[in-house]
C-alpha positions as a Markdown table, in Angstrom:
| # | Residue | x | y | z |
|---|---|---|---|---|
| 1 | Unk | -13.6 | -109.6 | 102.4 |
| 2 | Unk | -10.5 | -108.4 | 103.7 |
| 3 | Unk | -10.3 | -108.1 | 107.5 |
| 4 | Unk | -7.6 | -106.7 | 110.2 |
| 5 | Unk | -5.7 | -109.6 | 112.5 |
| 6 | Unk | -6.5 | -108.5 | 115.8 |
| 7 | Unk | -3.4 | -111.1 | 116.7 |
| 8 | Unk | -0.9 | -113.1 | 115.4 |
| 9 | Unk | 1.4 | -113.9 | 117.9 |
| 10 | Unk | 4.5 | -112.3 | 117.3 |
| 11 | Unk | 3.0 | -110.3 | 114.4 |
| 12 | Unk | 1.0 | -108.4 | 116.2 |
| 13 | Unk | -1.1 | -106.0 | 113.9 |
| 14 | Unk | 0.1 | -102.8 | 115.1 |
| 15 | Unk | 2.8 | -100.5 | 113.3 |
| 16 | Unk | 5.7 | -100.0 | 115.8 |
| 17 | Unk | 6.9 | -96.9 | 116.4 |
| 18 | Unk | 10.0 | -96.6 | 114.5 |
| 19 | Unk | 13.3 | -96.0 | 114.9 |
| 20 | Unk | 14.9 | -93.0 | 117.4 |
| 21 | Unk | 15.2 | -91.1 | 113.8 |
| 22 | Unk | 12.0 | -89.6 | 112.8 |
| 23 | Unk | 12.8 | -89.0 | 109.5 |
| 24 | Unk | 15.3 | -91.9 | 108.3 |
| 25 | Unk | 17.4 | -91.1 | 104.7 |
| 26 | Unk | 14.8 | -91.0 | 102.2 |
| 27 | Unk | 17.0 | -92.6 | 100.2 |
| 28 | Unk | 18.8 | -95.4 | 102.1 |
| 29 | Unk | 18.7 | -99.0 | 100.6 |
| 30 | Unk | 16.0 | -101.4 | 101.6 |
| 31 | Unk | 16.0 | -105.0 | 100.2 |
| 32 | Unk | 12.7 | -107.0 | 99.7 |
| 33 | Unk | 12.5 | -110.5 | 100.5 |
| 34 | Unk | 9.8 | -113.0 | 100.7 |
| 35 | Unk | 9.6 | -115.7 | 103.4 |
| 36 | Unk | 6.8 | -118.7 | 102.5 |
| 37 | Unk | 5.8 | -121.1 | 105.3 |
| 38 | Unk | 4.0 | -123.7 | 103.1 |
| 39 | Unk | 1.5 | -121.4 | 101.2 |
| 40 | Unk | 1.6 | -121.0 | 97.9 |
| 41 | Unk | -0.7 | -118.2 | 97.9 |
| 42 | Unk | -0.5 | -114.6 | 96.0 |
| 43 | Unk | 2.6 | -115.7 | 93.7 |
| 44 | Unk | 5.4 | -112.8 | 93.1 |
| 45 | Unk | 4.6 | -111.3 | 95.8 |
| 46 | Unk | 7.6 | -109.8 | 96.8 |
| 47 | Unk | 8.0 | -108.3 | 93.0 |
| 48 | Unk | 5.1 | -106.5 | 93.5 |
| 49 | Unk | 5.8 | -105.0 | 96.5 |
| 50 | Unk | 9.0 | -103.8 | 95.9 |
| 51 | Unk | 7.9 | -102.1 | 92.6 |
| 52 | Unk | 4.8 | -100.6 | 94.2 |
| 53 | Unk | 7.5 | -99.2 | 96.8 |
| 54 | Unk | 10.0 | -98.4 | 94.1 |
| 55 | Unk | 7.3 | -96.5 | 92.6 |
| 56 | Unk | 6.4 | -94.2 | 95.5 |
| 57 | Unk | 9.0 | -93.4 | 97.1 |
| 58 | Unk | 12.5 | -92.2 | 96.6 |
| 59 | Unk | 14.5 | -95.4 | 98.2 |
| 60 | Unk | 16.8 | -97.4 | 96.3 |
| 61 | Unk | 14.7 | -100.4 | 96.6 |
| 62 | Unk | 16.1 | -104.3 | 95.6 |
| 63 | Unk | 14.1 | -106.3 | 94.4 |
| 64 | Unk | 14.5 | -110.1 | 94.9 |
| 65 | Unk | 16.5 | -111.1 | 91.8 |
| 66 | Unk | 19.3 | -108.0 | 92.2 |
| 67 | Unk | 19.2 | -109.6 | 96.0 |
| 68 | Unk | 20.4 | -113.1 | 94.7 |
| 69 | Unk | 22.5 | -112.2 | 92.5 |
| 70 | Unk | 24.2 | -110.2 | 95.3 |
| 71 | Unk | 23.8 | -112.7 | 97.7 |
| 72 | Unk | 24.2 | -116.6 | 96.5 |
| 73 | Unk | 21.6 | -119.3 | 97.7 |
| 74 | Unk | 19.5 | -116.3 | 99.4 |
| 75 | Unk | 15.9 | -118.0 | 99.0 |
| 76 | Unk | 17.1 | -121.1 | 101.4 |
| 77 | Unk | 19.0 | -118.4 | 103.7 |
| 78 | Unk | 15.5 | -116.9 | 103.9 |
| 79 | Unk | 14.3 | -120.2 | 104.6 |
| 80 | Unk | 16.7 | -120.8 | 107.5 |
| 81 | Unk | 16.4 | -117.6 | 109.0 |
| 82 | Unk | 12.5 | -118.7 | 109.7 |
| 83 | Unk | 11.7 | -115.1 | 109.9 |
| 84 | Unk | 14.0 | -114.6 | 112.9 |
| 85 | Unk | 15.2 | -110.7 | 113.3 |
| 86 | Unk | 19.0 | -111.1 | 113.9 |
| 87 | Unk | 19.1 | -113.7 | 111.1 |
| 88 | Unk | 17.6 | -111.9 | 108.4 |
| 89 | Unk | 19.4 | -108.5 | 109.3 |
| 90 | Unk | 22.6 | -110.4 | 108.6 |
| 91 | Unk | 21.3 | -111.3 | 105.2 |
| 92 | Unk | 20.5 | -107.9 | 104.9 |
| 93 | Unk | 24.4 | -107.5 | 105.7 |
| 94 | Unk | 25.4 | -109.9 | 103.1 |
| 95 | Unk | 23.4 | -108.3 | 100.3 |
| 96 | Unk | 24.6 | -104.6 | 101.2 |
| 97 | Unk | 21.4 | -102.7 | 101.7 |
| 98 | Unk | 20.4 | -100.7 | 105.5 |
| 99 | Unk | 17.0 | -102.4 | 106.0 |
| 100 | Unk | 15.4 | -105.9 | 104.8 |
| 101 | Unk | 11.1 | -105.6 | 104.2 |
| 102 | Unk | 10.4 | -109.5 | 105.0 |
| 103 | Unk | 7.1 | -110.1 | 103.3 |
| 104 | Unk | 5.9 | -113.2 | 104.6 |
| 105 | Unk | 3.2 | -115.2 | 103.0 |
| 106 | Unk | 1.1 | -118.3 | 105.3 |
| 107 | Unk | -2.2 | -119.9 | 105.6 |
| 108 | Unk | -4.5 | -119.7 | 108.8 |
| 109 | Unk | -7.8 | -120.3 | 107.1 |
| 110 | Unk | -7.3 | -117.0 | 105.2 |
| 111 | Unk | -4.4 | -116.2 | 103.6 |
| 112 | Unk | -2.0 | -114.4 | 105.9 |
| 113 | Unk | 0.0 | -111.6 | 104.7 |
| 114 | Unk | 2.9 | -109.9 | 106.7 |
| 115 | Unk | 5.6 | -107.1 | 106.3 |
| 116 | Unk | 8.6 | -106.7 | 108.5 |
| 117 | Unk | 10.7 | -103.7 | 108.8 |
| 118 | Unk | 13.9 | -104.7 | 110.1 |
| 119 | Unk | 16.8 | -102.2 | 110.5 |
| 120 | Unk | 20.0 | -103.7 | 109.4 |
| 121 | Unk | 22.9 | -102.2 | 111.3 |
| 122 | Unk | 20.4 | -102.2 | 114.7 |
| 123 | Unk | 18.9 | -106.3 | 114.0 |
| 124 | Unk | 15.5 | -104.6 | 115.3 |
| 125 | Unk | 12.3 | -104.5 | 113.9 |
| 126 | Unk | 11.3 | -100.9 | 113.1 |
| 127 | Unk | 7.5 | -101.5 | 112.2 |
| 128 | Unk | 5.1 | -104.6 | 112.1 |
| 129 | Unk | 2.4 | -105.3 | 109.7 |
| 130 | Unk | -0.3 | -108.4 | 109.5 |
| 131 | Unk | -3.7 | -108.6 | 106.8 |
| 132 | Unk | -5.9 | -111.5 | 106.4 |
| 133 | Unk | -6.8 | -111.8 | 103.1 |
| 134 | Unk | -9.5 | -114.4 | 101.4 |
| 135 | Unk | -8.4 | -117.3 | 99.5 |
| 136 | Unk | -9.9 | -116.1 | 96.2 |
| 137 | Unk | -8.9 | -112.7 | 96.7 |
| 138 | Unk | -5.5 | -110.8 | 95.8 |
| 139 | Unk | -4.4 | -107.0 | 97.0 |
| 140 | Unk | -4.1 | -104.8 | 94.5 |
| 141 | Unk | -1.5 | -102.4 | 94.5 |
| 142 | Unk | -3.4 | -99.7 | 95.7 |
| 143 | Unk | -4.4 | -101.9 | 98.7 |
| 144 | Unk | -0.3 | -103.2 | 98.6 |
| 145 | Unk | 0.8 | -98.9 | 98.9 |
| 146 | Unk | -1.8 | -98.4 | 101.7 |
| 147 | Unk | 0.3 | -101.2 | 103.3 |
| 148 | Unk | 3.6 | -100.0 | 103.1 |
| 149 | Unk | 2.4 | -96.3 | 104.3 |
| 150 | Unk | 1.7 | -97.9 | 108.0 |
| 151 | Unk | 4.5 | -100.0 | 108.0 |
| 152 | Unk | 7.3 | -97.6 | 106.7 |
| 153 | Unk | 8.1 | -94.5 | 108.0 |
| 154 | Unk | 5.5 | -91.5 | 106.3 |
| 155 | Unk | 8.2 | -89.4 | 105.6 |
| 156 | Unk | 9.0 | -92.3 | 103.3 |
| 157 | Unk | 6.3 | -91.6 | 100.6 |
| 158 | Unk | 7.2 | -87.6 | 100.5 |
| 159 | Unk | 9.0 | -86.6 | 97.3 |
| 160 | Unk | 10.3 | -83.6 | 95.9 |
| 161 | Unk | 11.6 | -82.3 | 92.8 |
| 162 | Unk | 14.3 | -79.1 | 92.0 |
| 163 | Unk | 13.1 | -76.1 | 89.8 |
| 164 | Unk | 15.9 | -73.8 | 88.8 |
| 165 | Unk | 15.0 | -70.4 | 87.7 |
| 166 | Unk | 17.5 | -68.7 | 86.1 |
| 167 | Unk | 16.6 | -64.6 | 85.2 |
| 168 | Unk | 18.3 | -62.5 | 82.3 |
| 169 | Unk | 17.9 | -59.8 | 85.4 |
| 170 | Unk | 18.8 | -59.6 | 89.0 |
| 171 | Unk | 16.5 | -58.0 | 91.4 |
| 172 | Unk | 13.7 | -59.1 | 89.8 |
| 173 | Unk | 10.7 | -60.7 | 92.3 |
| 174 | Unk | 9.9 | -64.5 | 92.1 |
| 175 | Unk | 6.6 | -66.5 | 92.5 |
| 176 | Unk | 6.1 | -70.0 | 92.4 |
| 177 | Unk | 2.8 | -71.6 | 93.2 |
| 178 | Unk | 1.5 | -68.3 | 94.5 |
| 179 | Unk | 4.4 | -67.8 | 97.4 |
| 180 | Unk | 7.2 | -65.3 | 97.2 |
| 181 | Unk | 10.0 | -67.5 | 96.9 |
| 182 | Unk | 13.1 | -64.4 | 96.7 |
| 183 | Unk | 14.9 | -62.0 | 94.4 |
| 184 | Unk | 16.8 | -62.8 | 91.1 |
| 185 | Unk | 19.2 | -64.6 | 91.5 |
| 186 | Unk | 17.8 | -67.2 | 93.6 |
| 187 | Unk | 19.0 | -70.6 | 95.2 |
| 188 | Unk | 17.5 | -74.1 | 93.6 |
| 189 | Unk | 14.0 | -74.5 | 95.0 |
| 190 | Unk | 13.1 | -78.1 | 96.3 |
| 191 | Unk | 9.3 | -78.8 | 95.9 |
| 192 | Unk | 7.0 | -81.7 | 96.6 |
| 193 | Unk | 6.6 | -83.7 | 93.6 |
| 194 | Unk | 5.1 | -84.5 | 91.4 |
| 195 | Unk | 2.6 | -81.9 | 91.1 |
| 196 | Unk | 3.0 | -78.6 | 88.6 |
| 197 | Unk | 3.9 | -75.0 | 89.8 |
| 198 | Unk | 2.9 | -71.7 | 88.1 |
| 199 | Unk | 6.1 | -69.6 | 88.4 |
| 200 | Unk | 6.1 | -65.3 | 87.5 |
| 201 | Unk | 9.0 | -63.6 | 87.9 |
| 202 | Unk | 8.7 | -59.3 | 87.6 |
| 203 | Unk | 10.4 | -56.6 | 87.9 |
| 204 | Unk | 9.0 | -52.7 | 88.2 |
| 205 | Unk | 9.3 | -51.8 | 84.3 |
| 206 | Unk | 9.0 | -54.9 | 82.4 |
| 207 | Unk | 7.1 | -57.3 | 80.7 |
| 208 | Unk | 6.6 | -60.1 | 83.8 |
| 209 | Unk | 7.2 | -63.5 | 82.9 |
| 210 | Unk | 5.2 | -66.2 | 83.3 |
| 211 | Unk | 5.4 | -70.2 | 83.2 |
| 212 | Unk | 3.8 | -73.1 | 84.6 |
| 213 | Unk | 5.7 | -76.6 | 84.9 |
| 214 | Unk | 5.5 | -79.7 | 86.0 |
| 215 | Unk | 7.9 | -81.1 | 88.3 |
| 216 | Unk | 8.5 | -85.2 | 88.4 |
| 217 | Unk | 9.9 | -86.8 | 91.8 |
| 218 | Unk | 13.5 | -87.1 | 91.9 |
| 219 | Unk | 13.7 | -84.5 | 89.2 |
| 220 | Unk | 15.1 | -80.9 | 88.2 |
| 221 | Unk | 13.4 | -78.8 | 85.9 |
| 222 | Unk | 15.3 | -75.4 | 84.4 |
| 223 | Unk | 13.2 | -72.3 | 83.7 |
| 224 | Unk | 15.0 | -69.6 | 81.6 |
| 225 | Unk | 12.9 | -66.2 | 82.6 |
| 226 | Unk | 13.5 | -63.7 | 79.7 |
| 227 | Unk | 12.1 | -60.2 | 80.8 |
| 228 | Unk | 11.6 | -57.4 | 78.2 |
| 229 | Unk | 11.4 | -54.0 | 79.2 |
| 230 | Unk | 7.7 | -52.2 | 78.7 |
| 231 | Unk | 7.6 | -50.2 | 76.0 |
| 232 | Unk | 7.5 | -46.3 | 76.5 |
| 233 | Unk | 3.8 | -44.7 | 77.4 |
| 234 | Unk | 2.9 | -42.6 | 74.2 |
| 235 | Unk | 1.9 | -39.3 | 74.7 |
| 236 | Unk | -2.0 | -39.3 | 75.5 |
| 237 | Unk | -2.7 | -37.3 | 71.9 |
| 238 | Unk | -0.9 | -40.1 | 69.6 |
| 239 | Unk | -3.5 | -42.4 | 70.6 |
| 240 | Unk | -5.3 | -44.3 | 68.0 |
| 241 | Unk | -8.4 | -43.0 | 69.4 |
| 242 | Unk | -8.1 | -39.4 | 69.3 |
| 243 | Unk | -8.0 | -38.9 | 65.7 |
| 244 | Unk | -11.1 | -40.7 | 65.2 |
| 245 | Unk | -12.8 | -38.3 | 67.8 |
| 246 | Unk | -11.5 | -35.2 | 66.7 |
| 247 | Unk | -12.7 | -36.2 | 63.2 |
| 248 | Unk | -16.1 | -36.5 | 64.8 |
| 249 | Unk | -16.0 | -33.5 | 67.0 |
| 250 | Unk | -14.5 | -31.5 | 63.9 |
| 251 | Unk | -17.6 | -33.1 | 61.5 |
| 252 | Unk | -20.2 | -32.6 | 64.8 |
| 253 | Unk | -18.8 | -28.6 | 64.9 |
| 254 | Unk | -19.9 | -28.1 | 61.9 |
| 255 | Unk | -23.6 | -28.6 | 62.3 |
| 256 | Unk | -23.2 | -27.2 | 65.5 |
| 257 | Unk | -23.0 | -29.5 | 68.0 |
| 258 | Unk | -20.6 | -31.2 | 70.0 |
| 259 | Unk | -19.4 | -35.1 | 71.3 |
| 260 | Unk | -17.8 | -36.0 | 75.2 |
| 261 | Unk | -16.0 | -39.0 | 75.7 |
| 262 | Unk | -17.9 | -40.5 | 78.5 |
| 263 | Unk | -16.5 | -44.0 | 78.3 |
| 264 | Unk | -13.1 | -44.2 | 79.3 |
| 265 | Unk | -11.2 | -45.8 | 76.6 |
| 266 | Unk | -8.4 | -48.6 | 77.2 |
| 267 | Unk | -5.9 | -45.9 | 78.0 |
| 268 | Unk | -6.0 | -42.5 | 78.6 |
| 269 | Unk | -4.0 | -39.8 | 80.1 |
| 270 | Unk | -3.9 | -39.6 | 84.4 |
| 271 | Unk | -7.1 | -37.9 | 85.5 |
| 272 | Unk | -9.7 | -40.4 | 83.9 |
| 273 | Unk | -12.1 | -39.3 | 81.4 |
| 274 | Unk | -10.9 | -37.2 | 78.5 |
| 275 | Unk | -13.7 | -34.2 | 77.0 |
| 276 | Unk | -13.2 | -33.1 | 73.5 |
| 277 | Unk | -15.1 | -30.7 | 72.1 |
């Protein structure tokens, strides 16, 4: 059964507050690298976890193998470094990327698992992570995201998508996901994603149109609103309906009697129900 560390040291398990910017580029480059001391525990770690994050957020993560390639002999730098801050950030340097997550991997009884958040450029650690987990037990990758979301910053796992709406008419009103969003033509709309939108654009006189989408993260969806003008109301006698009732009214008069619309039909002229007898 999994378990908090209430200590480890150095690796205390709280999440530090991060860095003086609250939001941090949703996009900036963060390298994942693995430090081992003598456990050989939860293989691949590190591949995991930076596909987990890859997958969830919008950074431009590096794995471990784009990391050595960019950076020759990095495993025994890793090694070297012994998990110190300044040391690491400079490998973090080396490979090109603004923050390093050290996932570190030792054995206490339990196996321990650790994530370090350590801003390049600064050399300080921007959030602190430790889990005991059994020896016959391995996190899955729902238990590796919950993780990540209190070690990295939250605005981290918030992702959006673009919806352009282009209209064949200007001035008409648009609505996406039930909010008035302007007036043909309107800007690029930047929406969390993914999820799906219903969109309606209308205009006094035509035929609204309406759309629903779905919106991936990182992506752009195009909407092309055609809106056709409503046909012209046709006078109330050139219904279809009134010839059928005047052929009954005509065919009632003749024995005498007489038949009232009392149901409104579908449309009829302004003043409601329509009498013919």
């Amino acid at each position: 059964m999994r378990r908090q560390v209430a200590a480890l040291g150095a690796l205390a398990v709280v999440a530090l507050a991060t860095s003086a910017a609250a939001d941090p580029d949703p996009k900036r480059s963060v390298a994942v690298l693995e430090y081992r001391a003598g456990s050989r525990a939860l293989p691949r770690l590190e591949d995991r976890i930076a596909k987990v994050l890859a997958a969830r957020t919008s950074l431009d993560v590096v794995d471990a193998l784009e990391a050595r390639k960019r950076h020759g002999g990095l495993d025994a730098a890793v090694v070297a470094c012994g998990g110190e801050t300044a040391c690491v950030a400079k490998l973090g340097t080396r490979i090109g990327v603004q923050e390093i997550l050290l996932v570190g991997v030792s054995e206490m009884g339990d196996v321990i698992l650790t994530l370090q958040r350590i801003d390049v450029k600064a050399r300080q650690v921007q959030g602190r992570l430790a889990e005991a987990v059994e020896l016959d037990a391995e996190p899955s990758d729902a238990d590796l995201a919950r993780y990540l979301e209190r070690v990295m910053p939250k605005s981290d796992f918030i992702r959006y998508g673009v919806i352009h709406i282009d209209a064949n008419l200007d001035g008409a009103d648009v609505e996406v996901g039930g909010q008035h969003r302007g007036i043909t033509p309107v800007p690029a709309l930047r929406l969390r994603a993914p999820a799906s939108y219903d969109i309606r654009v209308s205009k006094l006189g035509f035929v609204p149109f309406r759309a629903r989408v779905a919106v991936p993260p990182e992506g752009e969806v195009r909407v092309q609103a055609e809106l056709s003008r409503r046909e012209a109301e046709s006078r109330w006698y050139q219904r279809w309906w009134v010839p059928v009732i005047a052929g009954v009214v005509v065919a009632g008069a003749a024995a005498g009697t007489y038949f009232a619309v009392t149901e409104e039909p579908s449309s009829v002229p302004v003043g409601g129900t329509l009498e013919l007898w």
